[in-house]
N, C-alpha and C positions, 0 to 999 in steps of 0.2 A: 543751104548749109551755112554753119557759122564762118563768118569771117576769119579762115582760120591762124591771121594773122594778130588778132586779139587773145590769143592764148598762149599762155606762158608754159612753162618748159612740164612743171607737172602735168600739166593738162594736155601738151602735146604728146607727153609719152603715155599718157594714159589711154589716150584716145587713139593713137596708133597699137597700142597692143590690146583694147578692144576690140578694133575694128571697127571704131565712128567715122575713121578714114586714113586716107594710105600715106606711109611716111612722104609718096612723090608729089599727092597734092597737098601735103605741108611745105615740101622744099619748092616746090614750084611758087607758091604764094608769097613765100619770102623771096625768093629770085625776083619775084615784077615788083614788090617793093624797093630794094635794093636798085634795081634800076632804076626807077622811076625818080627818087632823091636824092640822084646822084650828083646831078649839075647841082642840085639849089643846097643840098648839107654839105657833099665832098667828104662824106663820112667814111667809105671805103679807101682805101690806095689800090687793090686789085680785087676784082670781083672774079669768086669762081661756079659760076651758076654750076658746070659742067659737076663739080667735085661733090656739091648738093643734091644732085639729081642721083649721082652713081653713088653715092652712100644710103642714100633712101631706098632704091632700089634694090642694094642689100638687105636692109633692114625688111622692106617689104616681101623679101623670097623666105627670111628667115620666119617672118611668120608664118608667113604659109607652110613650112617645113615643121613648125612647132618648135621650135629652137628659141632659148630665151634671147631677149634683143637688147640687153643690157639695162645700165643707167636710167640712160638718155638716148633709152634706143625712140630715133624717129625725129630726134631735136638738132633743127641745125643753127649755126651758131655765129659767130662773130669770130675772127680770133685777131687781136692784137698783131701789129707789123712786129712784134720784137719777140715773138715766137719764132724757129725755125720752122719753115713745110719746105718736106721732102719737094723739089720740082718748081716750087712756086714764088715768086721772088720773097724777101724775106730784108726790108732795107731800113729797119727802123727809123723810117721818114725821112732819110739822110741820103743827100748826093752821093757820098762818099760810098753806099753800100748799093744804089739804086743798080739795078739788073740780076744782083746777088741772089740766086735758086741756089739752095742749101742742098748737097747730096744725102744732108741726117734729116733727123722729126725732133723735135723738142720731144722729152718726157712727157711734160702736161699736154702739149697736145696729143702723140701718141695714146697717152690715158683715155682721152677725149672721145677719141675716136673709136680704140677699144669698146667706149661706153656706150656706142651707136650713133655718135653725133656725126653730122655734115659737117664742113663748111663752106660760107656762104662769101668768103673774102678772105684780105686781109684789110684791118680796120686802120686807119689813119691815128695817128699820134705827134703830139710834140717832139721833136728830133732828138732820137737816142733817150726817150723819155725824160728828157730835160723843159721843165716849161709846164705852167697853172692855167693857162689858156689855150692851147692848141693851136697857135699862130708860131711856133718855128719851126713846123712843119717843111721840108722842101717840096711836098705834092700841096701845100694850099692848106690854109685855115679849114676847118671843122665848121660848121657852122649850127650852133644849138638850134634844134625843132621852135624851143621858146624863144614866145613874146614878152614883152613887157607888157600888160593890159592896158596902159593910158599912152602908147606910140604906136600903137598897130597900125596898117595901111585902111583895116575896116573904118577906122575914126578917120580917114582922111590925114592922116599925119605921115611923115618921114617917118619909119623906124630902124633901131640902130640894131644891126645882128649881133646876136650874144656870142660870145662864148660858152663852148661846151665843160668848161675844164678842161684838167691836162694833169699828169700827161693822156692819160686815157678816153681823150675828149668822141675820140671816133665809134670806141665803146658805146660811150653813158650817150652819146647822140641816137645811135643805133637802135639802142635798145627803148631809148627812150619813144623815136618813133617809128617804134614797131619794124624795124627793118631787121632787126632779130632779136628772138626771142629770152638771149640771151649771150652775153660775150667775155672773151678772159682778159681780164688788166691786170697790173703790176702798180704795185704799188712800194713807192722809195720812201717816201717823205708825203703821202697823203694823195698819189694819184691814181686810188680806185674811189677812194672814199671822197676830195673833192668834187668830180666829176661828178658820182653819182648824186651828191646834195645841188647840186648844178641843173641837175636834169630832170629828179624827181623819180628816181630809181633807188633801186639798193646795192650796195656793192660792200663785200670785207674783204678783209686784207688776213690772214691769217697768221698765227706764231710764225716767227720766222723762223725757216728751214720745214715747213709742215708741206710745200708741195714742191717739187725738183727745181731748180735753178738751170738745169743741163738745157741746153740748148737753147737760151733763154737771152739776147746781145743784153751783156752785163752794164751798167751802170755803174751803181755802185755796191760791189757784192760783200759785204753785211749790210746793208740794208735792203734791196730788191728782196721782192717777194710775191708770187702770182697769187690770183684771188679770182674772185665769180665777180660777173657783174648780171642784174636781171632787175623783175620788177617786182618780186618780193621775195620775205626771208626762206619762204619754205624753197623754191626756185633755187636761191642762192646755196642753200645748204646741200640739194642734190647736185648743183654743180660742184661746191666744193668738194664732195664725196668722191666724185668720179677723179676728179684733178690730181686731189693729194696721195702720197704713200710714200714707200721708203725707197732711195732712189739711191743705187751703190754709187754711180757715177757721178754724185752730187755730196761732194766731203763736207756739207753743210745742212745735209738731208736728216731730219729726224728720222730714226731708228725705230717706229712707232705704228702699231696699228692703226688703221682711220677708224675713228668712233661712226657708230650710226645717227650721224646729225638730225638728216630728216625724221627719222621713225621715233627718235626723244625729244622732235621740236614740242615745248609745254609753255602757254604762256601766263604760267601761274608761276608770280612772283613771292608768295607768303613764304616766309624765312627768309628771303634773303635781302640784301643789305646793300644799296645803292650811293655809292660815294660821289660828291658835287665837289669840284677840288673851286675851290675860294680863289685860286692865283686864274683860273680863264674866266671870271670875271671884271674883265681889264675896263679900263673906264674909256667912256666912249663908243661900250660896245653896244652896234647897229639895236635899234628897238624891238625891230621884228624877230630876230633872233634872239636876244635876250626874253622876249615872250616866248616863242616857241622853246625854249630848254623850259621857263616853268613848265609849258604843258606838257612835255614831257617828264618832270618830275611828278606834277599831279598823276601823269598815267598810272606810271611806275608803282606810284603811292594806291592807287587804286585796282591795281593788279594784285597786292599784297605788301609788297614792296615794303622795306623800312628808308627813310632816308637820311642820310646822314653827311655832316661838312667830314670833309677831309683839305688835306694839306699836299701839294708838290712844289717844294720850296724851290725847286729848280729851275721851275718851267719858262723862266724869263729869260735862261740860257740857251735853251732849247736849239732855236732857230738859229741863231751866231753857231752853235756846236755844230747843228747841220750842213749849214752852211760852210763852214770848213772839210769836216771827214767825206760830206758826198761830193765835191767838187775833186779832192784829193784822191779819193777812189776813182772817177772818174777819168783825172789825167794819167793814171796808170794803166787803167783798162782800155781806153780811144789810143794807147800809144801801139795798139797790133793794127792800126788802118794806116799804113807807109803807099800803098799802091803798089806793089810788091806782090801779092801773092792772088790779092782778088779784090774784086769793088772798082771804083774808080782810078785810072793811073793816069797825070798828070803830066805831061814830059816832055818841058820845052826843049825848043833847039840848041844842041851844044850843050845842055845841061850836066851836072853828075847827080849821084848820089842824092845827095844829099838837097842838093836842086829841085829834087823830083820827088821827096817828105816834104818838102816846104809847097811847092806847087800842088800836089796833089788835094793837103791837107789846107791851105787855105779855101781851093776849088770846090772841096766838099763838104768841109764840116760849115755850120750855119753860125751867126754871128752868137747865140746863146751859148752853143756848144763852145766855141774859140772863148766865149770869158769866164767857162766855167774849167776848161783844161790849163788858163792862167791864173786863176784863184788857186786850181788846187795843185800846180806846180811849184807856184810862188809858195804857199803853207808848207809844202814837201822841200822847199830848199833848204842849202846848208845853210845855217844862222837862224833860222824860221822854222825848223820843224818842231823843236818843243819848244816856244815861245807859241804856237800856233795848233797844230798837229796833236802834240802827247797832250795838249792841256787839253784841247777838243776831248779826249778819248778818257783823260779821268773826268770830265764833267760829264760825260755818258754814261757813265759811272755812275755817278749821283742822280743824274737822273733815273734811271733802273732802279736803284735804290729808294728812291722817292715812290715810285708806282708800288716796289716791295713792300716797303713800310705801310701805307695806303690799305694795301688788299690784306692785310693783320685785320684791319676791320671794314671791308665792303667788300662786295664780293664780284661788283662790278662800279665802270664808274662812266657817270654819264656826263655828256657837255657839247655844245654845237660842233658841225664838224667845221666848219668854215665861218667865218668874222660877217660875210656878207653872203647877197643870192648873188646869181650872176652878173657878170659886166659887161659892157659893150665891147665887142671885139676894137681892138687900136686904144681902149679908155686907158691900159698900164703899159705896153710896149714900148713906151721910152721912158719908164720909171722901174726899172730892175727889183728894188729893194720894195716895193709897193708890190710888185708882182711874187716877190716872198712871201709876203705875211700873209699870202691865200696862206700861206699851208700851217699859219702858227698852232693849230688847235690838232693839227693831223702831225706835226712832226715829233712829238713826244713819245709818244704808241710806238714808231719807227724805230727809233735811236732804242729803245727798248724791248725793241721785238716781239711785242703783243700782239695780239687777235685785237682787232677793232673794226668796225662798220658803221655804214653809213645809212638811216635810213630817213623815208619822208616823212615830215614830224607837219606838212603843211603848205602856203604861200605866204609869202608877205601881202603886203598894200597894193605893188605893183605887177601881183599873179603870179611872182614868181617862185621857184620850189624851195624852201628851206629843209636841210637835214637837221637829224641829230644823231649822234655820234656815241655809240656804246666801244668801249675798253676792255676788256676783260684779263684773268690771270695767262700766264704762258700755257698754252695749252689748252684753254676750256674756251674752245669755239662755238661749245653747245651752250655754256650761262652766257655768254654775247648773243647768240644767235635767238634764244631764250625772251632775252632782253629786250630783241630787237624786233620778234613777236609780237611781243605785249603790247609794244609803243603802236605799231603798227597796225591791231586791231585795236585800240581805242583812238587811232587818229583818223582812222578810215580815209587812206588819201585816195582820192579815185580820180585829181585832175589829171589833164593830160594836157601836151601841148597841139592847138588849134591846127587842123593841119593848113599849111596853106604852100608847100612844096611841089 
């Protein structure tokens, strides 16, 4: 039999509702994956073989009974720590929440599971999904499956462990090696879409408010927003499918039917209009990236494609703007974890009150989190909120407006998702601001609540995976996903990372 750990999420549902074989020896296969990389990635926080098994085993009665199996009936999954599961702890990588079993379901997983899918964990993440590299973590760094091709231990050399990305680093690890077939991220400011160019996957981020926010530990809420992550676009698109819809309990939920993404994936481009914005061509920018976007313009151009310059005069603001409103959001939303009511509680001796906010909240939150709920207290103070805050908020303005203007004429717009391929885990960890500009090319899409994804457009020199990064209008997840087709079947990426876990 095939390895049925090589096959992706179409193929696993197809093949369980044929009958080439049973939802339990897919979840079992992924189950001795999942353990087996577990010491040498740390890509999971909690594994739930058990929840894997007894989903399939649903799935497997309902075929026999003739009952359709969903989605994704037979696919089990990955799911993000910053999802709620009924029972299962739920700590968005943070001291502060570590033991936390949710008595609800998040929406999108609820959907999820509706759709037939298992799960197989909860996936590891940057703390409170703050973080480009997956090192502030409080369960331990992520550890990417990829090598660099000229430090590997086969040469006889030291090699330096990558980074997964971040926040979704546990994800894009995961999936990347084969520990499942696919997993859910979030993405604020570029962290389904870095990750995935990280790894050599695909992953979108959808309009914002297109799949539930409920139940979901907020970050910062007008930006968060869940998304697929897998190992290509048709994959991606049926998870989106299953994920997204209208969610009453979520006052930021579009009101919107889900399109049928998968069944209108087309990778013919003729008529439409592909916009290269001039302002992310920043000077200095990496070789190999700057080659992989031509070739992904040539695809494009050879799919049908027309291509054309466009303009986003703003985009040099971009990052400074982010950098404000999500930090901001941020120290409003981390201010309901006092020790008080659940999660960790702190409580020296003799203490009061107030004592025991300060202790708790030191104890738990991780040194990222503590400089990002001080940036965005300091911008939210008296004297500093429109000096800092409302100015953030009309240049997010202009930025939206910049993408507006743009999409008058392209209908998509294409550019790297990321400045570099991956880095050595410890290479940015005492440089903050270097540890930003992972996300300059992804925070734009954000701040303006577009559909954007990430897919493999290739490697650089030192084997490593390069994305590229399709935009599209609010709403049209199918000209991205479209887009992200085309590029896909003309780049033919079939590496994978070596295993040596």
């Amino acid at each position: 039999m095939t390895d049925l750990t090589e096959l992706g999420v179409a193929a696993i549902r197809d093949g369980v509702a044929g009958g080439a074989f049973t939802a339990i020896e897919v979840a079992e296969a992924f189950n001795a994956n999942v353990a087996a990389a577990q010491d040498a990635l740390n890509a999971f926080i909690v594994a739930t073989p058990e929840a894997a098994i007894e989903a399939a085993r649903a799935i497997d009665a309902k075929r026999a009974r003739g009952e359709p199996l969903g989605k994704m009936g037979g696919v089990p999954i990955g799911m993000k720590d910053l999802f709620a599961t009924i029972g299962v702890q739920t700590s968005a990588a943070s001291h502060i929440l570590e033991g936390f079993k949710p008595q609800y379901e998040s929406t999108v997983s609820q959907k999820l599971w509706d759709a037939g899918c298992g799960m197989l964990g909860k996936l590891n993440l940057d703390q409170f999904a703050m973080g480009s590299s997956n090192e502030t973590s409080y369960f331990g760094n992520v550890v990417s499956p990829w090598r660099r091709s000229d430090g590997g231990a086969e040469n006889g050399k030291n090699w330096a462990p990558l980074a997964p990305g971040g926040s979704s680093g546990g994800s894009s690890a995961a999936v990347s090696a084969r520990l499942c077939p696919a997993a859910t991220g979030t993405d604020t400011g570029g962290s389904i879409r870095q990750p995935a160019a990280f790894t050599g996957i695909t992953g979108i981020k959808p309009t914002y408010g297109r799949c539930s926010r409920w139940g979901i530990i907020a970050f910062a809420s007008s930006l968060d927003q869940a998304g697929a992550m897998a190992r290509d676009t048709r994959d991606c698109a049926i998870m989106l499918e299953a994920m997204a819809g209208f969610d009453p309990k979520d006052s930021t939920s579009l009101d919107l039917p889900v399109p049928a993404w998968e069944a209108n994936l087309s990778a013919d481009m003729k008529g439409k209009k592909v916009g290269i914005p001039r302002e992310y061509r920043v000077d200095g920018l990496d070789e190999d990236v700057a080659g992989s976007w031509d070739d992904g313009i040539a695809w494009l151009k050879d799919a049908g494609a027309e291509i054309i310059d466009i303009s986003l005069p703003h985009t040099r603001y971009a990052l400074p703007t982010y950098y404000i409103i999500a930090p901001a959001e941020a120290s409003s939303n981390l201010a309901r974890y006092d020790g008080v009511r659940y999660g960790l509680r702190d409580l020296p001796e003799g203490a009061n009150l107030q004592d025991m906010y300060a202790a708790t909240r030191a104890a738990g939150f991780g040194a990222e989190v503590k400089r990002r709920i001080l940036i965005g207290t300091y911008v939210l103070s008296a004297g500093f909120y429109d000096a800092y805050y409302t100015q953030a908020q009309k240049v997010r303005t202009l930025i939206s407006l910049d993408f507006r203007n743009a999409f008058e004429s392209c209908d998509v717009i294409l550019a790297p998702t990321t400045p570099s391929a991956a880095f050595a885990l410890g290479e940015n960890v005492d440089d903050p601001l270097k540890m930003y500009l992972n996300d300059v090319f992804a925070v734009p899409a954000s701040l303006a609540g577009l559909p954007a994804m990430s897919v493999p457009a290739g490697l650089n020199r030192e084997g490593l995976p390069l994305g590229l990064q399709i935009i599209g209008r609010a709403f049209d997840e199918q000209g991205v996903l479209n887009a992200g087709l085309a590029i896909e079947q003309r780049a033919g990426f079939a590496a994978r990372p070596a295993k040596w876990w």
